[in-house]
C-alpha positions in Angstrom: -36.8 -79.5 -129.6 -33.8 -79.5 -132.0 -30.7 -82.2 -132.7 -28.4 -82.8 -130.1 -25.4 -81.2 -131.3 -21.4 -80.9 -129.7 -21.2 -77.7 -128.3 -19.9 -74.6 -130.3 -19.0 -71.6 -129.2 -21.1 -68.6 -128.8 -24.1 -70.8 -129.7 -27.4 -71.2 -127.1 -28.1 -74.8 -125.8 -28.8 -76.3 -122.7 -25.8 -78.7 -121.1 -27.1 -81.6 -120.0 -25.7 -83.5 -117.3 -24.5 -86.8 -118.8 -23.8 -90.8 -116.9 -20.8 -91.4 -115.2 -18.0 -91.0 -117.5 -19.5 -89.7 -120.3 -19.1 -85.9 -121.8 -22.2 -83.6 -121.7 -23.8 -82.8 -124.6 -25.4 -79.8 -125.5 -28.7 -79.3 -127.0 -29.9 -76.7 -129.8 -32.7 -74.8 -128.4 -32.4 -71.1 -130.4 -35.0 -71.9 -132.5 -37.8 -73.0 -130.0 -39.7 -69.9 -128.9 -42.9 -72.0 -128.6 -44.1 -71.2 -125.4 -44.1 -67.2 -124.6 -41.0 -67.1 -126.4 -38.9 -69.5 -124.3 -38.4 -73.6 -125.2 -42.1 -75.3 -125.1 -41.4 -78.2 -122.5 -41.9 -75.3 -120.3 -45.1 -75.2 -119.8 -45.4 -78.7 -118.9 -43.0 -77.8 -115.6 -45.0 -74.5 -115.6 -48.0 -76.5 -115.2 -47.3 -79.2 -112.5 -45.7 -76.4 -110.5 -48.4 -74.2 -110.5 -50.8 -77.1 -109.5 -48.3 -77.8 -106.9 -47.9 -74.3 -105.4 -51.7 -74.1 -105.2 -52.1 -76.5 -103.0 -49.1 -75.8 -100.6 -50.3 -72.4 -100.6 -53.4 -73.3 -100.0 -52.9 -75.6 -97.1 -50.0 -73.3 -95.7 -52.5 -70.4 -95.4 -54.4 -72.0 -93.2 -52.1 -74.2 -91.3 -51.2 -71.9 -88.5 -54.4 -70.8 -87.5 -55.6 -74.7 -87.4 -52.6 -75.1 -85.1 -53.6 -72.5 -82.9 -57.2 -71.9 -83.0 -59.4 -73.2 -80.1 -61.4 -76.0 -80.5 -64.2 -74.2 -80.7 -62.9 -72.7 -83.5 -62.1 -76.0 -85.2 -58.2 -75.9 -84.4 -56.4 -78.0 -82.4 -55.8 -74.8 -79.0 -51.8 -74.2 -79.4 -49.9 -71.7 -77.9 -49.0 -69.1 -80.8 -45.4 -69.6 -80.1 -45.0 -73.6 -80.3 -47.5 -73.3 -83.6 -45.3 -70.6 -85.5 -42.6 -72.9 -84.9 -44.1 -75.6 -86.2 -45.1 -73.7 -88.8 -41.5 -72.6 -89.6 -39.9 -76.2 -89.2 -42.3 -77.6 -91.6 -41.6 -74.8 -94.4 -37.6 -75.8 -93.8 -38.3 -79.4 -93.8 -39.7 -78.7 -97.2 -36.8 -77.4 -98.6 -34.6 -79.9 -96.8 -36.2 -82.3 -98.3 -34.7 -80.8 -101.6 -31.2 -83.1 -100.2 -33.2 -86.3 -100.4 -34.7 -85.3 -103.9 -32.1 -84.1 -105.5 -29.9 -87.4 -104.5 -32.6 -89.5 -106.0 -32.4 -87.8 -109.0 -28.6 -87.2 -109.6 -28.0 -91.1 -108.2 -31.2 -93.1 -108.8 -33.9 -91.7 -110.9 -33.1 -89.1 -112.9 -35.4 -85.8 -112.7 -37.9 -85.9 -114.2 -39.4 -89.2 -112.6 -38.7 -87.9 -109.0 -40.9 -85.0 -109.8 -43.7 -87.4 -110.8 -43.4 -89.1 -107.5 -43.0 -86.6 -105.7 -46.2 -84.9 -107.1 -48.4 -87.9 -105.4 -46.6 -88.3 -101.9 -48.0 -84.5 -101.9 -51.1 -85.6 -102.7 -51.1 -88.5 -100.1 -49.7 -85.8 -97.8 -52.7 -83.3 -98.1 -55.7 -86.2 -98.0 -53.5 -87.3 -94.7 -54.8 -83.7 -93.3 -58.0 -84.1 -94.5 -58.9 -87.2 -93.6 -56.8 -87.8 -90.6 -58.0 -86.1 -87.1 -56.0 -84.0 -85.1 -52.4 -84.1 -84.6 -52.4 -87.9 -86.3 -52.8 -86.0 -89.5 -50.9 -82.5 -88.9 -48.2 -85.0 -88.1 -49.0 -87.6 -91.5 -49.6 -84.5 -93.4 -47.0 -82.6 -92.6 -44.1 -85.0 -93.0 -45.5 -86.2 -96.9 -46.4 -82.9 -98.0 -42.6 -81.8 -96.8 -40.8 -84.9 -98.6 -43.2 -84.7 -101.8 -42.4 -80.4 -102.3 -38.6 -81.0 -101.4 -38.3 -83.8 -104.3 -40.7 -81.5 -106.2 -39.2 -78.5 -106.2 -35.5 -79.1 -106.7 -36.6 -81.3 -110.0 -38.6 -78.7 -111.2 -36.5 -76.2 -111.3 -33.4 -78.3 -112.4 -35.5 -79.6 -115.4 -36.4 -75.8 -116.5 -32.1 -75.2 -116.0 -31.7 -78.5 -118.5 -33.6 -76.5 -121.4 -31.0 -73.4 -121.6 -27.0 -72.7 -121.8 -25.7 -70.6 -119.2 -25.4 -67.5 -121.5 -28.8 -67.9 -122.7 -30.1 -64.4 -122.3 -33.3 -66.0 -122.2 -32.4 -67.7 -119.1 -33.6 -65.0 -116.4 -36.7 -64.2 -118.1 -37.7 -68.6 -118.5 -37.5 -68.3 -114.8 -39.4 -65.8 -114.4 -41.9 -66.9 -116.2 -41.7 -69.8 -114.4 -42.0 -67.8 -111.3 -45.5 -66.7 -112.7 -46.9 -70.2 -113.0 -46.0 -70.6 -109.2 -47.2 -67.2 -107.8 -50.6 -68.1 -110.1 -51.2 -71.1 -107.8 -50.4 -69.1 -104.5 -52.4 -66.7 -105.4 -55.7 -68.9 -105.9 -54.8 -71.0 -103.1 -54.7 -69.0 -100.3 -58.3 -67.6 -101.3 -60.2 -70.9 -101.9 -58.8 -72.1 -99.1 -59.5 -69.8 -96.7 -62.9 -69.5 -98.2 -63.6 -73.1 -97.6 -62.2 -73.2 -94.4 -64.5 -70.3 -93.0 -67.3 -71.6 -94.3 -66.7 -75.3 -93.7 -63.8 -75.7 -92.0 -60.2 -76.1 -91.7 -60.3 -80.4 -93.2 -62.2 -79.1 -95.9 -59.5 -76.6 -96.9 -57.0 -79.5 -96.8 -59.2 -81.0 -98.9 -59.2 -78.9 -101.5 -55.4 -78.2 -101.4 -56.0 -82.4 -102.8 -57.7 -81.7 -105.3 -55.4 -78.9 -106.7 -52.6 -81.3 -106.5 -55.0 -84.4 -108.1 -55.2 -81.6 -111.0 -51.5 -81.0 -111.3 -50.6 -84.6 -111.1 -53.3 -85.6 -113.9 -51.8 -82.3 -116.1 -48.0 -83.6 -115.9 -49.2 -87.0 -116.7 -50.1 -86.2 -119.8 -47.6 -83.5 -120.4 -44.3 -85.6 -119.1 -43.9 -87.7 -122.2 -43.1 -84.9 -124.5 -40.1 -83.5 -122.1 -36.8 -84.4 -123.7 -34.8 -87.3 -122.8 -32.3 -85.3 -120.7 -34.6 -84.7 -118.4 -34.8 -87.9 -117.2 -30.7 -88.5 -117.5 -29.1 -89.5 -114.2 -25.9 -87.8 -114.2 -23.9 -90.1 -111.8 -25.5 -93.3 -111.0 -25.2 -95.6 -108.1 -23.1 -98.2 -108.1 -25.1 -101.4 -107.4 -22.6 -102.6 -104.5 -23.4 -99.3 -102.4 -27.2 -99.6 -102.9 -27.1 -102.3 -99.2 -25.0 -99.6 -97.4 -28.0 -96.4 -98.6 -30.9 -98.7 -97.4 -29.1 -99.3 -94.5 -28.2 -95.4 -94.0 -31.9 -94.5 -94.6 -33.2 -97.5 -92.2 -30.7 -95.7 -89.4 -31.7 -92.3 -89.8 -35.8 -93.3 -89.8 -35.1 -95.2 -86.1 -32.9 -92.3 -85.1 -35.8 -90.0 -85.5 -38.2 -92.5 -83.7 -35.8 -92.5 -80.8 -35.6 -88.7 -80.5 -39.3 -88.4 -80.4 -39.9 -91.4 -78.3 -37.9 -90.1 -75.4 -38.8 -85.9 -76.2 -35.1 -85.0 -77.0 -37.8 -83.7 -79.7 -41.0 -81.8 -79.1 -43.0 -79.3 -80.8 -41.4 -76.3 -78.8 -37.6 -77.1 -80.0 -38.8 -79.0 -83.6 -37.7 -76.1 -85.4 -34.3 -75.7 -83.5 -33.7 -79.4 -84.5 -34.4 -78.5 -88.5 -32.1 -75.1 -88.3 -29.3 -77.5 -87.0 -29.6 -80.0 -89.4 -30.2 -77.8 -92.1 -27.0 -75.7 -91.0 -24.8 -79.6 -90.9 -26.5 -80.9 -94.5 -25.3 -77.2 -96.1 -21.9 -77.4 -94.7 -21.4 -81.0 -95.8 -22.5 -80.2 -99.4 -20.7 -77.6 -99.8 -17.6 -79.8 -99.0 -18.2 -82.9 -100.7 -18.9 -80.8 -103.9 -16.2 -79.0 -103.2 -13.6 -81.4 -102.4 -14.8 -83.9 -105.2 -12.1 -85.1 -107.9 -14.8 -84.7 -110.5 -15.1 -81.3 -110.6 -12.8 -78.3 -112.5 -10.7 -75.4 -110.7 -13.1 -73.1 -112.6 -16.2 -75.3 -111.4 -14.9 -75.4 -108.0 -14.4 -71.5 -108.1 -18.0 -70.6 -109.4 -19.2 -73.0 -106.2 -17.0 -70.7 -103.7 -18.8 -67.6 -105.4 -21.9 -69.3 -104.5 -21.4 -69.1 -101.1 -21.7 -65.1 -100.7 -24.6 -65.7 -102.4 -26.1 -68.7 -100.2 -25.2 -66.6 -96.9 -27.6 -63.5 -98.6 -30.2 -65.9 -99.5 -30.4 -67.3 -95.9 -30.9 -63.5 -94.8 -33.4 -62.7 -97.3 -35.5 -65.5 -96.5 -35.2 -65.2 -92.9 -37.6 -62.4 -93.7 -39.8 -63.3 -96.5 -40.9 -66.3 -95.5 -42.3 -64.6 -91.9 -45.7 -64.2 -94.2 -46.6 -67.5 -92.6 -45.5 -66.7 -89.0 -44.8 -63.6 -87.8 -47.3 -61.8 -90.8 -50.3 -64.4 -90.5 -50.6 -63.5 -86.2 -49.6 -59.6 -87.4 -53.2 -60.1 -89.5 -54.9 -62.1 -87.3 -55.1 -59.6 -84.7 -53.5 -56.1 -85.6 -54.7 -55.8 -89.6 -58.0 -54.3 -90.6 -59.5 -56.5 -92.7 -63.0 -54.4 -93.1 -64.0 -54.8 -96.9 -67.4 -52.8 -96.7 -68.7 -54.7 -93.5 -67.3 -57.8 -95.0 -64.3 -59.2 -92.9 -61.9 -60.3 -95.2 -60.2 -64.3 -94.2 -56.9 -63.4 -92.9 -55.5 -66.4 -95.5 -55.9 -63.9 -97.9 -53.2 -61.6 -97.1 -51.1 -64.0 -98.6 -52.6 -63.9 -101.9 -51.7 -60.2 -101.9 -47.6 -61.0 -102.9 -48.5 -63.5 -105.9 -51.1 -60.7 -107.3 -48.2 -58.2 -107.5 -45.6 -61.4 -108.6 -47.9 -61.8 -111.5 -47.5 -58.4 -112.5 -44.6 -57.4 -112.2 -42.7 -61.0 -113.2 -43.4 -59.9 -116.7 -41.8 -56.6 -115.9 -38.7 -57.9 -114.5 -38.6 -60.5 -117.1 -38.8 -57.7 -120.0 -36.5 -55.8 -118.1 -33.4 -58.4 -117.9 -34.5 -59.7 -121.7 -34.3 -56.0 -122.9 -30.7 -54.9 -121.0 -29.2 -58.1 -122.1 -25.5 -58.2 -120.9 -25.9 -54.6 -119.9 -28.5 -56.1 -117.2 -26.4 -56.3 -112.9 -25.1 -59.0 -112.8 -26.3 -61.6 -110.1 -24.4 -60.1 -106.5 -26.0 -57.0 -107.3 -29.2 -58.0 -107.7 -29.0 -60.6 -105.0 -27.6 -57.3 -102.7 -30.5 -55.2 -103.6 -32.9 -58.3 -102.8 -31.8 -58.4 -99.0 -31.3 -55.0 -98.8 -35.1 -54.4 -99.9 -36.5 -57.0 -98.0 -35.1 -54.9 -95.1 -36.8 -51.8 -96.1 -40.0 -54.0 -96.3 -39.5 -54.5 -92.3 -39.2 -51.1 -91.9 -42.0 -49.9 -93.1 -43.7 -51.6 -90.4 -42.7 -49.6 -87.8 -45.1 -46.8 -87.6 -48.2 -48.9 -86.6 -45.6 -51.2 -84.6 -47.8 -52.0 -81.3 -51.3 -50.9 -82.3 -54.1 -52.8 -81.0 -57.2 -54.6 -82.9 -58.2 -53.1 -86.6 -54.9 -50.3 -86.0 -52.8 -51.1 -89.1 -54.8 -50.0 -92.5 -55.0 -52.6 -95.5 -53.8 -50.3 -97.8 -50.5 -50.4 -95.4 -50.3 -54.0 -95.6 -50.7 -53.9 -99.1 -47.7 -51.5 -99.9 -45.5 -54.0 -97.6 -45.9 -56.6 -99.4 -45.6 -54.9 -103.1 -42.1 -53.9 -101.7 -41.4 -58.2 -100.2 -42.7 -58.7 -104.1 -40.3 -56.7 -105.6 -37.3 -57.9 -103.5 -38.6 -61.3 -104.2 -38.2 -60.8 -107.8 -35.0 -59.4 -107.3 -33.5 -62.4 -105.5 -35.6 -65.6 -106.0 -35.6 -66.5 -109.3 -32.4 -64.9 -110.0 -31.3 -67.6 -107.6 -33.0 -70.4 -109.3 -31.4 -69.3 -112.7 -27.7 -69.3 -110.6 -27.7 -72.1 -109.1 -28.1 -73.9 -112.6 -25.5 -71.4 -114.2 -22.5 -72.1 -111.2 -23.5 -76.2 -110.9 -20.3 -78.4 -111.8 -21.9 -81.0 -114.4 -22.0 -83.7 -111.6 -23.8 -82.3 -109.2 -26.4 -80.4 -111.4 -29.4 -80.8 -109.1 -27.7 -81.2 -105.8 -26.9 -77.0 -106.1 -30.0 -76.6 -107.0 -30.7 -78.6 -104.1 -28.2 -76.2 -102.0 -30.1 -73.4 -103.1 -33.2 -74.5 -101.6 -31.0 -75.2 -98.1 -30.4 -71.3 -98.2 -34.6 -71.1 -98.0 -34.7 -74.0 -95.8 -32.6 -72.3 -93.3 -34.1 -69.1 -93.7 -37.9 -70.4 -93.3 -36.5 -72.6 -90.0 -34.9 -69.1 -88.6 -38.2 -67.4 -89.9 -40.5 -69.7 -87.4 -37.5 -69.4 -84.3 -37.7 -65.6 -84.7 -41.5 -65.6 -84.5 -40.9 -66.5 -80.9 -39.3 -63.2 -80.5 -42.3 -61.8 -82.0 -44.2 -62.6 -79.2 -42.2 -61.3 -76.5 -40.3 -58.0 -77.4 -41.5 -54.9 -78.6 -42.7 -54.6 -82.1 -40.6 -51.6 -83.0 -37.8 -53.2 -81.9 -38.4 -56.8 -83.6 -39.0 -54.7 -86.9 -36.2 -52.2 -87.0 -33.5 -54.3 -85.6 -34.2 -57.5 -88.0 -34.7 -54.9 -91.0 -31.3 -53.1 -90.3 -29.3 -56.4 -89.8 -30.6 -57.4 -93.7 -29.9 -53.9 -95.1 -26.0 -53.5 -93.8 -25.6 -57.6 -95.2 -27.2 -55.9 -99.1 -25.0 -53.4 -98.3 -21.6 -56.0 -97.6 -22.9 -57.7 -100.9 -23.1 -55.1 -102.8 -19.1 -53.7 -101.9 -18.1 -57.8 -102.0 -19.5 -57.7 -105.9 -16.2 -57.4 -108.2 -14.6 -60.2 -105.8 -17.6 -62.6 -106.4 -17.8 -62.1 -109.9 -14.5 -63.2 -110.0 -15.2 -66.4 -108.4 -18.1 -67.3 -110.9 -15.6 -66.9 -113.1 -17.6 -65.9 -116.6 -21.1 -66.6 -115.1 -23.0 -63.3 -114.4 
């Protein structure tokens, strides 16, 4: 990978977060183009993710219909509304999680070995929904697959940030490419899984969504040792006379959770009001402690208050997107033709139809910002067109808005979600790259982490507005939520110069 060298100007590195006390050091990566031009430990978080993604995918695409299903069918008979908000508390939880893994790694464990635990609580998670009946293992299931993705996914990506400097031109288009390893395992996912499940059944899907994860986990295993040593740095340790206090915390907020089920101040119906609440009080209190911390600079500290335009965008964006497994999977269920040549295609594999057009056009976007360089928008303008198109996307629902059985045309469906793909790419891994670029050098994975609560509370507001869904007009549901995220692109876009100043240098 190259020598670790002191910084000098104008050169490409990656800064590595450092131990308590200590300076970061910056490591010489210009000369490592070994994996599709960007650093070759790459493709070792490329690889684990992608494995990773398979199997959430997988088991996400078929998650809602087990919830609501009849028995007959093999699914456990809930009404739509209390499963789509299951369905949207669990994808927040996921990205809560991000808090919990984030904290190991910055305090405990460094990076990369919370992504290799992480990667078999997942596992453990989807044999729970396999193996488990009924609502013993949606509940088992859910709540290890949730904390394994969180710890997962914030690692991840903060290990693919490690390998470049922040004015690595290279930067954007390692994302994307990263992107592609994720949108190749929810591509496959959905399909196999949905396969399985309609010829099998739904625990045989889970089952499979295992196996991905079995492959992903025996991949990194082999792969992890080759990672550089910064990856597994833990940037600000924890002192060994607070460790008593965090058991105790954790041991407190496990019997608080038991209480609130016990005596159904938490229920399926409000779960996902409980996760937007929390998710709203865990954002506001990072973005103070990082904020107010004495270990930060004034320009660190400004680049985190041009990150909050940014956050606010990404809540609305996702708000949206991630109604592919709410609002979108009942939408197919009942309203999309699926006829391929008197073959009924599963309705799981709608959402394989994004990740087909994210592996083709990743590569675009990520020639695109490679071959405009500095000349490429910066990040508010791309994060402005992201909501704004993911609007558009929501509009171009509303002429088959409240048809009946077989009414809206697969080719329709199809151009839908080639314009969510090319807001996605517009938004989501620039986000990824951003977070890494504006993190002070203490809190490298926790804004990481604080990106992932912008998706968290978008997915949780995803599953509460599926219960609109169901009880107002279509037209109305579409045009109103699709206007709202074109005026906030819109506020973005005229808030740009202002923003940039607050990144101060970071584009």
């Amino acid at each position: 990978m190259g020598k670790v060298t002191e910084p000098a100007p104008g050169e490409y590195g990656s800064v590595e977060p450092a131990p308590s006390g200590a300076e970061p050091v910056e490591r010489d990566t210009r000369g490592d183009h070994g994996f599709l031009g960007q650093p070759r430990p790459l493709v070792h978080i490329f690889g684990v993710e992608m494995w990773e993604r398979f199997s959430f995918y997988g088991m996400q695409g078929i998650l809602l219909l087990y919830l609501y299903y009849s028995a007959a069918e093999g699914g456990l008979g809930m009404d739509q509304t209390s499963a789509a908000g299951i369905v949207g508390a669990y994808g927040g939880a996921v990205y809560l999680s991000t808090i919990l893994g984030a904290w190991m790694a910055d305090r405990l464990l460094g990076s990369e070995r919370v992504l290799f635990f992480s990667a078999i609580v997942i596992m453990a998670g989807h044999i729970a929904l396999a193996a488990l009946p009924g609502f013993l293992g949606v509940g088992v299931g859910l709540v290890l697959v949730a904390l394994g993705s969180g710890g997962l996914k914030a690692n991840a990506t903060s290990v693919v940030g490690t390998l470049y400097s922040e004015h690595d031109p290279r930067r954007d288009a390692g994302f994307s490419i990263f992107y592609l390893g994720i949108n190749l395992g929810a591509f496959f996912g959905p399909i196999l899984t949905g396969l399985v499940q309609q010829n099998w059944g739904f625990h045989w899907g889970f089952a499979l969504a295992a196996v991905g994860m079995a492959f992903g986990l025996i991949q990194y295993s082999f792969g992890r040792k080759s990672l550089p040593p910064e990856a597994s740095v833990v940037p600000n340790p924890l002192p060994a006379s607070r460790r008593l206090l965090v058991i105790g915390i954790a041991i407190a907020a496990v019997l608080l959770i038991a209480v609130l089920l016990l005596t159904g101040l938490i229920t399926a119906t409000n779960l996902v009001t409980w996760v937007i609440g929390g998710t709203v009080v865990a954002a506001v209190a990072y973005f103070v402690v990082i904020l107010g911390s004495h270990r930060i600079t004034p320009t660190e500290r400004s680049r985190v208050y041009g990150f909050i335009p940014l956050f606010i965008a990404s809540v609305a964006f996702w708000s949206l997107y991630q109604q592919q497994f709410t609002v979108l999977t009942i939408y197919s269920d009942e309203q999309l033709n699926r006829d391929l040549f008197g073959w009924e295609m599963p309705v799981p594999w709608v959402q394989s139809i994004n990740p087909i057009f994210i592996i083709i056009l990743s590569g675009v976007f990520a020639a695109l910002w490679t071959k405009l360089g500095d000349r490429q928008p910066p990040t508010p303008v791309k994060f402005a067109l992201g909501t704004a198109v993911m609007g558009l996307a929501f509009l171009l629902f509303l002429p088959f808005a409240g048809g009946g059985a077989n009414s809206t045309p697969l080719l329709w469906m199809v151009l839908i979600l080639f314009v969510f793909t090319v807001a996605e790419l517009l938004l989501s891994p620039v986000g990824l790259s951003v977070a890494t670029k504006l993190a002070p050098s203490a809190f490298h994975t926790q804004m990481v982490a604080l990106f992932f609560l912008s998706v968290a509370l978008g997915t949780s507001i995803a599953g509460q507005l599926a219960e609109f869904y169901t009880v107002v007009n279509e037209a109305t549901y579409f045009g109103v939520l699709g206007a709202i995220a074109i005026v906030l692109g819109a506020a973005l876009w005229l808030a740009r110069k202002p923003v940039l100043r607050l990144m101060a240098g970071v584009r």
